[in-house]
DOMI-184511 format. One line per 10 residues: number of its first residue (from 1); their letters; for each residue x, y, z of C-alpha. Coordinates in nm, 4 decimals, padded with zeros to 6 digits. Example, Ala and Ser with C-alpha at 12.3 -4.5 7.8 and 13.67 -1.06 7.14 Angstrom:
// DOMI-184511
1> as> 01.2300/-00.4500/00.7800 | 01.3670/-00.1060/00.7140
***
This chain:
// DOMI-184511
1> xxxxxxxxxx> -00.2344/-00.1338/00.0506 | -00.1954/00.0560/-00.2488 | -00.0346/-00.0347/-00.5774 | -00.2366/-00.4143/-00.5735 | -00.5575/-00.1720/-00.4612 | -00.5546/00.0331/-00.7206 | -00.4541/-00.1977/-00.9888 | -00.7997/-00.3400/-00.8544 | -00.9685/-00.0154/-00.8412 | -00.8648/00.1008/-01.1631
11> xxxxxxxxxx> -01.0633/-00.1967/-01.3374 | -01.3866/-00.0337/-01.3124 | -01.3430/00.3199/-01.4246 | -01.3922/00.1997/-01.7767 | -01.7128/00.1800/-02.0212 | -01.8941/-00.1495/-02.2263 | -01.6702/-00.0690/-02.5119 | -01.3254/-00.1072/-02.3661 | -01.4852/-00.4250/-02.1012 | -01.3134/-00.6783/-02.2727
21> xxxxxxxxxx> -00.9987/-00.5449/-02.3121 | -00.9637/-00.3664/-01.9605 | -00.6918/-00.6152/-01.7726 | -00.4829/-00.6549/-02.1277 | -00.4196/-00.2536/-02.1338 | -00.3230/-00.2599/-01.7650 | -00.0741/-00.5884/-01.9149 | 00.0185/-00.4127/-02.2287 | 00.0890/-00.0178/-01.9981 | 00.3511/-00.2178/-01.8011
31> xxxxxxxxxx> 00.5065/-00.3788/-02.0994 | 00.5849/-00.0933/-02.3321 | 00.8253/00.0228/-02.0494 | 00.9394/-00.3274/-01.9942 | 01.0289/-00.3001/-02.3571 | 01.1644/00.0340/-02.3531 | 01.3794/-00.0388/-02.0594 | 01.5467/-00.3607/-02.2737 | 01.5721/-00.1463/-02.5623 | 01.3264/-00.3349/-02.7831
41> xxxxxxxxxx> 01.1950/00.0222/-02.9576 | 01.1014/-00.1557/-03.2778 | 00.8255/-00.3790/-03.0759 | 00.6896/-00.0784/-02.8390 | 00.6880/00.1144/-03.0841 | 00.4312/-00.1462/-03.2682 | 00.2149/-00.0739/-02.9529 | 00.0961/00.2736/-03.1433 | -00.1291/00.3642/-03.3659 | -00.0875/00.4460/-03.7081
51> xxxxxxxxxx> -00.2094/00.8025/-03.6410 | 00.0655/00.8938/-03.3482 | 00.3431/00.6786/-03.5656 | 00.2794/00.9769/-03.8316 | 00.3680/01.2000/-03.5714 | 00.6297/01.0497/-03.3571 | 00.8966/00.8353/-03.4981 | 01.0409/00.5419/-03.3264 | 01.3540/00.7196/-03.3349 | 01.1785/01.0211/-03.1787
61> xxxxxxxxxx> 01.0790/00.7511/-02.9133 | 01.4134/00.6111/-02.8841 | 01.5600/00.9510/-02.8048 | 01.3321/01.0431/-02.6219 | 01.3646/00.7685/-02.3412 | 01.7106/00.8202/-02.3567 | 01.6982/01.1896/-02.2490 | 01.4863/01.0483/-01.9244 | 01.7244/00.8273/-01.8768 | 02.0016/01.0315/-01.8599
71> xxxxxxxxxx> 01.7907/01.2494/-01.5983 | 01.5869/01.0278/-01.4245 | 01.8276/00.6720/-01.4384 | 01.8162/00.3296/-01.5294 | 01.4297/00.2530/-01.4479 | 01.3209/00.0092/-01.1769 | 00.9681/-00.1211/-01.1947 | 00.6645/00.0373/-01.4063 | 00.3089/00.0188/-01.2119 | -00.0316/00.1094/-01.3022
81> xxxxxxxxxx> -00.1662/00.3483/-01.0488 | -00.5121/00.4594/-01.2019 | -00.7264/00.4448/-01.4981 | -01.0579/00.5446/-01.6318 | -01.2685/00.6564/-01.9627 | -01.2194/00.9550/-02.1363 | -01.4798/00.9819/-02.3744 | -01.3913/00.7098/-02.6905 | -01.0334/00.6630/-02.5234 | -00.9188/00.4677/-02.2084
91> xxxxxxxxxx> -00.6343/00.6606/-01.9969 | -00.3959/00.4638/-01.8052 | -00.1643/00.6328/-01.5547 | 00.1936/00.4191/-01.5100 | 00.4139/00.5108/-01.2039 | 00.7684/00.4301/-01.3358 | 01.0278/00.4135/-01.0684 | 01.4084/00.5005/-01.1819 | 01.7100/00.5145/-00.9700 | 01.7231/00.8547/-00.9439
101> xxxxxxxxxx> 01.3459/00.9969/-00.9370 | 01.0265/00.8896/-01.0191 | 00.7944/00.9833/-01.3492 | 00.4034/00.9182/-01.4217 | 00.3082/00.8280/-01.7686 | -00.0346/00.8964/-01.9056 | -00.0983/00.6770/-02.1853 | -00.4375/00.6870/-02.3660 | -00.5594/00.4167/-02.5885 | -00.8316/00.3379/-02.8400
111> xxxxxxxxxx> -01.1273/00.1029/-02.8796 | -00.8452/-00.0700/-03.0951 | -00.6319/-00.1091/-02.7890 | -00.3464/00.1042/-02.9878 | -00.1842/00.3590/-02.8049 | -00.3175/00.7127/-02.8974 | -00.1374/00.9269/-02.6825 | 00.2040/00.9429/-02.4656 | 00.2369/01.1944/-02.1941 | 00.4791/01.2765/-01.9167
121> xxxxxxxxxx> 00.2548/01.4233/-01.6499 | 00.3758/01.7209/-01.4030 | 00.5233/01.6029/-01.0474 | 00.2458/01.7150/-00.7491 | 00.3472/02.0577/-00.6481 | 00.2594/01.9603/-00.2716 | 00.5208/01.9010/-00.0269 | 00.5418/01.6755/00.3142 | 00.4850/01.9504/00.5917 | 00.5311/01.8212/00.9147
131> xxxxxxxxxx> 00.2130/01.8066/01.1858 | 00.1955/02.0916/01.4066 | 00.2214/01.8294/01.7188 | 00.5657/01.7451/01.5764 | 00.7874/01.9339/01.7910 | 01.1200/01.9108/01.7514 | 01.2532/02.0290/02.0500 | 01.1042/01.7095/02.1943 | 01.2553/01.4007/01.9733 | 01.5925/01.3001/01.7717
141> xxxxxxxxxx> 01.5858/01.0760/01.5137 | 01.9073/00.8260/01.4453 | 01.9782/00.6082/01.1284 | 01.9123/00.2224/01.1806 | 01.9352/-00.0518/00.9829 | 01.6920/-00.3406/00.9954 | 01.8748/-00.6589/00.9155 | 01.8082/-01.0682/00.8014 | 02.0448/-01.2692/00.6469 | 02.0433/-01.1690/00.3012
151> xxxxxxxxxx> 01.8435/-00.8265/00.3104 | 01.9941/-00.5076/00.5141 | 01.6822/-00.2068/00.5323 | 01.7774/00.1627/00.5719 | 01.5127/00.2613/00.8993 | 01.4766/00.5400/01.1474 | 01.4908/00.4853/01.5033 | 01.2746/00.8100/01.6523 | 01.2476/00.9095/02.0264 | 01.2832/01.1126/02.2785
161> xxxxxxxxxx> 01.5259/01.3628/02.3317 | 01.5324/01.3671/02.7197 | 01.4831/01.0419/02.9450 | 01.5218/00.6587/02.9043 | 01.3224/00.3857/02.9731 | 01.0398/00.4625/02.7371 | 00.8016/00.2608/02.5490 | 00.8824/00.1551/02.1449 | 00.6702/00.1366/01.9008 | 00.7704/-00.1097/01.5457
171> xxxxxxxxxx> 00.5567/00.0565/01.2542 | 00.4827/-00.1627/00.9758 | 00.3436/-00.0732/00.6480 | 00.0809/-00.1605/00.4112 | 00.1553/-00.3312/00.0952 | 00.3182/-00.2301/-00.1825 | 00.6686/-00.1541/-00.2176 | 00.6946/00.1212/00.0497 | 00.9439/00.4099/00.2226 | 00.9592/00.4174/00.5205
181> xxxxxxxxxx> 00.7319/00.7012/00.5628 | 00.4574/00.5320/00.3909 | 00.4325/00.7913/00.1720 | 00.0970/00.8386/-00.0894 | 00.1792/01.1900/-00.2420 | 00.2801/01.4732/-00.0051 | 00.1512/01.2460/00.2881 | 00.3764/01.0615/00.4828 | 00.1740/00.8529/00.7745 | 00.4286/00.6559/00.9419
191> xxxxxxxxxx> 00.6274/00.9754/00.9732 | 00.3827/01.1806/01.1373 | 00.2601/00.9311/01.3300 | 00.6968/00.8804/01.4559 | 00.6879/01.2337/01.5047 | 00.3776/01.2252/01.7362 | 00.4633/00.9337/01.9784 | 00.8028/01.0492/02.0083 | 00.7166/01.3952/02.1513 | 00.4960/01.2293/02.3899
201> xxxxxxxxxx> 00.7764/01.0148/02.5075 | 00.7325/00.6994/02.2880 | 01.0066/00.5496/02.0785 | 00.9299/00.3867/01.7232 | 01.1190/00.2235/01.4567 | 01.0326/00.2416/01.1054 | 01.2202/00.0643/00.7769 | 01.1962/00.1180/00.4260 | 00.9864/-00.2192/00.2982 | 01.1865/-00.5063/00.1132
211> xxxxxxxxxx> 00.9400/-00.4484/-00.1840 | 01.1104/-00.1172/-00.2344 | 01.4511/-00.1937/-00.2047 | 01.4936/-00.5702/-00.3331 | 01.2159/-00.5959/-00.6574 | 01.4032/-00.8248/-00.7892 | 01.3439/-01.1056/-00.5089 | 00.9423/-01.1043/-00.5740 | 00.9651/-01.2576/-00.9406 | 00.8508/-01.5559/-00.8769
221> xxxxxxxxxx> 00.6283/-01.7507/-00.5948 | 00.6849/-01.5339/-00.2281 | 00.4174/-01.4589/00.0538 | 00.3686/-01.2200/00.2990 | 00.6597/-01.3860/00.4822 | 00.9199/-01.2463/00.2418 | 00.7110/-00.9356/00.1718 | 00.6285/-00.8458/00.5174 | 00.6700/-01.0644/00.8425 | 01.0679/-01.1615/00.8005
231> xxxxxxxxxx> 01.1441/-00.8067/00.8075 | 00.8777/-00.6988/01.1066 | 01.0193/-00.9357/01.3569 | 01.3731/-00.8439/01.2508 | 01.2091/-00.4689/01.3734 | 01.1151/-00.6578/01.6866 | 01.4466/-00.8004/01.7136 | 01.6376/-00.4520/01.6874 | 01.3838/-00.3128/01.9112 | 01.4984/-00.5570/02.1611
241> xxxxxxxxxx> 01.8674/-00.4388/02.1709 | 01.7802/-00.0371/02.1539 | 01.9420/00.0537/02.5113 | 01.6837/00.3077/02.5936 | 01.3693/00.1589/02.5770 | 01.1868/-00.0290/02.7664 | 01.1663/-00.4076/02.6969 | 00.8651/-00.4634/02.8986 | 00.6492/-00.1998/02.6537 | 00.7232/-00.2954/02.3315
251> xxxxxxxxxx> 00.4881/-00.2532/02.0983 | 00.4128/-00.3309/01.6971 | 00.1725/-00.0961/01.4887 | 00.0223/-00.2292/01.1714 | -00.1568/-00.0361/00.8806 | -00.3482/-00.1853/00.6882 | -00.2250/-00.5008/00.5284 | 00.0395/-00.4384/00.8214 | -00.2873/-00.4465/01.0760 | -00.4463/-00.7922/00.9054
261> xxxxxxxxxx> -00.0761/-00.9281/00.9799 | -00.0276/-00.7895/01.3357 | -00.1980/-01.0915/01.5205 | 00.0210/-01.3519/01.3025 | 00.3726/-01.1572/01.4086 | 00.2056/-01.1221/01.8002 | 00.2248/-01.4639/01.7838 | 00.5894/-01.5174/01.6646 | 00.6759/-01.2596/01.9218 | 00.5405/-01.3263/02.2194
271> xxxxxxxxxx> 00.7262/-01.0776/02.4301 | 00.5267/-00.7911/02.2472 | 00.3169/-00.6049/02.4951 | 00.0741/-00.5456/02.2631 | -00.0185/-00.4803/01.9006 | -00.2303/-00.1664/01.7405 | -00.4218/-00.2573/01.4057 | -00.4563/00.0415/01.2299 | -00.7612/-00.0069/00.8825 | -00.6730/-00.3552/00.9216
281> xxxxxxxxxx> -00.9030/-00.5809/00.7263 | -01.1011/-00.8158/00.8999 | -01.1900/-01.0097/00.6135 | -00.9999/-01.2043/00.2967 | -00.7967/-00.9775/00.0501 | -01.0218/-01.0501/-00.1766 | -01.3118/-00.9639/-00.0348 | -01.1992/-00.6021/00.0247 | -01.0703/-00.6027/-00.3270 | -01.4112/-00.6391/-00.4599
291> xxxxxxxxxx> -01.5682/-00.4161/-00.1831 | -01.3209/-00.1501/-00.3574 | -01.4453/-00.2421/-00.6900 | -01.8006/-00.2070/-00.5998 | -01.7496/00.1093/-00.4450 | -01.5932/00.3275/-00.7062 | -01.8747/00.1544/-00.9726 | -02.1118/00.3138/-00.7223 | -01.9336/00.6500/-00.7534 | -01.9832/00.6102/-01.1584
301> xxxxxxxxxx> -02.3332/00.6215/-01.1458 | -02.3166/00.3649/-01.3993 | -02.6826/00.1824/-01.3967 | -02.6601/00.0219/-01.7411 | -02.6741/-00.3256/-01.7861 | -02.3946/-00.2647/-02.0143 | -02.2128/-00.1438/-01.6705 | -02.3481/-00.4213/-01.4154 | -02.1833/-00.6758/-01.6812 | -01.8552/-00.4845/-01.6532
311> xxxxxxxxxx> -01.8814/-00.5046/-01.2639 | -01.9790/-00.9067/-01.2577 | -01.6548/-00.9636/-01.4954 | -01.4409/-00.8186/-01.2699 | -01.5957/-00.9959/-00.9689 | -01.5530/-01.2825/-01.1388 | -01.2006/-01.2073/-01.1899 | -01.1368/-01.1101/-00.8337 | -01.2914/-01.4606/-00.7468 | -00.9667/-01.6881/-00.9169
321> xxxxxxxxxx> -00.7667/-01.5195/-00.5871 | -00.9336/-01.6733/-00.3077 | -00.7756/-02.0233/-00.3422 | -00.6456/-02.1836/-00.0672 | -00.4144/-02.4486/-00.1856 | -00.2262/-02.4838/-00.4641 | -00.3387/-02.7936/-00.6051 | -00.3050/-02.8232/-00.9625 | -00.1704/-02.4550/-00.9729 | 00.1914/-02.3850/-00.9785
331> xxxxxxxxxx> 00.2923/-02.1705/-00.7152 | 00.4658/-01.8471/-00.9077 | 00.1164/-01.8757/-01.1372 | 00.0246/-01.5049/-01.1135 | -00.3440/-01.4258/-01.0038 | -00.3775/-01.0598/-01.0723 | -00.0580/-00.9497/-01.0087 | 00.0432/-01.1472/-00.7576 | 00.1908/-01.5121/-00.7432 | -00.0621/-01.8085/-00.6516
341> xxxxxxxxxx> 00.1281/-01.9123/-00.3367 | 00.0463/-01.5664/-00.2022 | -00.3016/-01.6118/-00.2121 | -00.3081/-01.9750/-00.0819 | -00.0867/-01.8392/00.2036 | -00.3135/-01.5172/00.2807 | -00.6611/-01.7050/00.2680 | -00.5366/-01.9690/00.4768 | -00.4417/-01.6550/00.7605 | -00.7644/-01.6076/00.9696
351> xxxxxxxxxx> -00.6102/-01.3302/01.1889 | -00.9853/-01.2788/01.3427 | -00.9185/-01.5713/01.4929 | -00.5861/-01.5670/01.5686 | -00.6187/-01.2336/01.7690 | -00.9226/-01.4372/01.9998 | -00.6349/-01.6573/02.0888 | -00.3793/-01.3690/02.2023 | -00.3124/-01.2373/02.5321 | -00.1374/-00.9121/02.4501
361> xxxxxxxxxx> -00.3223/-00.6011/02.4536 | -00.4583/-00.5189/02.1314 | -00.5707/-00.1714/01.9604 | -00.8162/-00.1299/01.6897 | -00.8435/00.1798/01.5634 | -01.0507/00.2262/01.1863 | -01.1873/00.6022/01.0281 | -01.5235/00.6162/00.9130 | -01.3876/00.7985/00.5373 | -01.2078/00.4664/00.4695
371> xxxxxxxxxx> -01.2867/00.3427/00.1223 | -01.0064/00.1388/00.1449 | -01.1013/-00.0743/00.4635 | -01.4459/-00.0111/00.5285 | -01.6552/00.0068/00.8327 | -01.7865/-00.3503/00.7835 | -01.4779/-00.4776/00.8638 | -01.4384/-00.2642/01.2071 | -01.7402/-00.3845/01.2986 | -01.6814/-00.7684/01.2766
381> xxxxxxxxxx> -01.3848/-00.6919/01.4722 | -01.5812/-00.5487/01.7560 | -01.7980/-00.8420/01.7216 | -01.5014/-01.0758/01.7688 | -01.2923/-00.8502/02.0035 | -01.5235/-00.5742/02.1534 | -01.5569/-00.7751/02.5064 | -01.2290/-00.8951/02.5674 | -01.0426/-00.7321/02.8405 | -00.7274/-00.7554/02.6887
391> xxxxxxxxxx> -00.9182/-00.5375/02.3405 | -00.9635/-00.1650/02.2692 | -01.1295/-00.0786/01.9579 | -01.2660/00.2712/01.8633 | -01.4044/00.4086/01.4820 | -01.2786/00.7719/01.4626 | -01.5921/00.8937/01.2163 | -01.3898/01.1294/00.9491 | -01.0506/00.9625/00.8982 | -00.9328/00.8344/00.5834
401> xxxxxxxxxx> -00.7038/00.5419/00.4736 | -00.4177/00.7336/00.5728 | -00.5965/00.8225/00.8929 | -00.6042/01.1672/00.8710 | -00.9269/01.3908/00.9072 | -01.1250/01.3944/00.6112 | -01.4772/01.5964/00.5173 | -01.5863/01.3028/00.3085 | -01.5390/00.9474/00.1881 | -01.3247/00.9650/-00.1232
411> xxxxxxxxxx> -01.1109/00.8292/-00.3700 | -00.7189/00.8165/-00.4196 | -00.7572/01.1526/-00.5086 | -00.7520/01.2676/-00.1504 | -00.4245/01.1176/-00.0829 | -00.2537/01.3802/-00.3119 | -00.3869/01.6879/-00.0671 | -00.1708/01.7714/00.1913 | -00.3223/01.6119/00.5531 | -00.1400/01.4516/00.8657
421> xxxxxxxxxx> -00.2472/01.1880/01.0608 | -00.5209/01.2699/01.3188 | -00.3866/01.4437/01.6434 | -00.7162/01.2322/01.8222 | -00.5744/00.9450/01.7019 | -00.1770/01.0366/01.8253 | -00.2770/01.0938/02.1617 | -00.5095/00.7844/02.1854 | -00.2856/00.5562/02.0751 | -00.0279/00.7104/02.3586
431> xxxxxx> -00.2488/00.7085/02.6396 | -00.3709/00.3591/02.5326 | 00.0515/00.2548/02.5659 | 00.1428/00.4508/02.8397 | -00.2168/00.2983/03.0603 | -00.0106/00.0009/03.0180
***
């Protein structure tokens, strides 16, 4: 769940001065690349104050996009990824996705909400290694495609080297437009996690997310059936044809937003053997939104009345998403950031409830370290779950969001440090398959 998260997060790393202002610079980041990438200089470059215009010419600016855009391509989407105060100035950090690379922006602004500041920051130096239980020797990995009618998604089919008739695993993502590898800096969870099973003899298929590859499809109203589900039980539908495996142990893994879903695609697939929420949320989207929110306020040490005002506004904000109808409201009305019938879809979803009602085997697994999905919401699934037969949950103590081992509960910050995905957690969630 990450770019809607920390759109979210970002909200309250700000001060009294900048409170009223705080969602129109998020707005007003994304459009100055909006503009740039239409070639509308003359209005970006009205985003600036006076001060950097004395510096920087718009035709400075002009040729300077182009010279990124010779290098980097003809850019894709622009998304605010973190923000916070820096003394009198507010810093916003935009993610801008071209077709050949990706580049952060820092952009800093003033209590004036003009644009102090411009800069390209440095690409992490850290690189994906692989986990030492990924041997090689023991899995092969083979280029799939996932496919619906009007959407075809590069995937990786991963296995094992030597026998047939094993177990597969469909691994679907959090939100966000995703790789296949679910990668958050030099991590890459889905991939470690394919690397694992396979050298312990279990199959799994994993697919770039329809976010990534087709933006253009979510401009107006969609839900998680466009964004997610269509695309999962396509996986389950490949799955189904992959000579190898094992029909009778197929199996879906969901992280995250993935995990919340799990119980609704268990349903639409009944020949799953079983499903494996991984930080799946146990409550509304909302409610973990604001759970987020609270959290990193905490981390501020903010205890002003000046900050507790800040906090309420964005709760307040939060609280517009948790309709569940339309109503009155068109459907492609956006409700931070995302399109009305979204949310009426999503609260409508108890998957608590849903997952009561299933007879596959299910998995729970949640870390302790997750800010992201908290503990409260392992623990109401226990309460729900924890004494049906057909139910395994377990909280693994120092895990992260991105399940690997952790020495703390952090921020996003961790997610830029090198870490796999818990070798505990590999080997649990293969004996927990192959116990059948």
């Amino acid at each position: 769940m990450k770019k809607i998260i920390l759109l979210f997060v970002a909200l309250l790393i700000s001060s009294a001065s900048f409170s009223q202002g705080i969602l129109n610079l998020l707005g007003r980041s994304q459009d100055l690349f909006k503009l740039f990438s239409e070639d509308k200089f003359t209005e970006a470059y009205g985003y600036f104050d006076p001060a950097f215009q004395a510096k920087v010419t718009e035709t400075n600016m002009k040729e300077l996009w182009t010279k990124l855009g010779e290098k980097l391509g003809k850019m894709e989407s622009a998304d605010v990824i973190n923000s916070k105060t820096e003394g009198d100035f507010y810093t916003v950090v935009v993610e801008v996705k071209f077709t050949n690379d990706t580049q952060n922006f820092l952009l800093a602004f003033n209590k004036a909400e003009k644009i102090v500041g411009l800069f390209l920051q440095p690409k992490t130096s850290a690189n994906y290694t692989p986990p030492v239980y990924a041997d090689t020797t023991l899995y092969k990995e083979k280029e799939i495609y996932v496919k619906t009618a009007k959407h075809n998604l590069v995937g990786m089919l991963t296995s094992p080297k030597k026998g047939a008739g094993f177990p597969l695993v469909v691994l679907v993502h959090g939100s966000g437009p995703q790789d296949m590898d679910e990668t958050f800096g030099p991590n890459k969870p889905l991939k470690d996690l394919a690397l694992g099973l396979a050298a312990k003899g279990i199959a799994s298929i994993r697919y770039v997310k329809r976010t990534k590859i087709y933006p253009g499809d979510f401009s107006g109203p969609f839900t998680v059936k466009e964004e997610v589900m269509d695309d999962a039980l396509a996986a389950v539908a490949l799955a189904r044809t992959i000579p190898e495996a094992n029909k009778k142990q197929l199996y879906l893994f969901g992280h995250s937003l993935g995990g919340m879903l799990a119980p609704r695609l268990a349903l639409l697939a009944p020949d799953l053997n079983g499903i494996i929420l991984a930080a799946a949320p146990a409550r509304t989207l909302t409610d973990i939104i604001v759970e987020q929110n609270k959290y990193m306020f905490s981390l501020a040490k903010d205890t002003s009345q000046a900050g507790k005002q800040i906090l309420d506004s964005v709760v307040k904000e939060l609280d517009k998403t948790r309709i569940t109808k339309l109503g009155s409201i068109k459907a492609d009305s956006a409700l931070l950031g995302l399109p009305a019938a979204y949310w009426a879809d999503l609260n409508s979803y108890n998957q608590v409830e849903t997952a009561k009602k299933l007879k596959q085997r299910i998995l729970i697994v949640q870390g302790g370290y997750d800010f992201q999905v908290s503990v409260t919401d392992y623990n109401l699934w226990n309460t729900a779950l924890g004494k049906k037969k057909n139910a395994t949950l377990k909280l693994y103590p120092d895990l992260n969001h991105l399940l690997s081992p952790q020495k703390e509960k952090g921020t996003t910050q961790q997610y830029e440090v090198p870490a796999s995905v818990s070798p505990t957690l590999v080997n649990d969630i293969t004996a927990w398959i192959k116990a059948k």
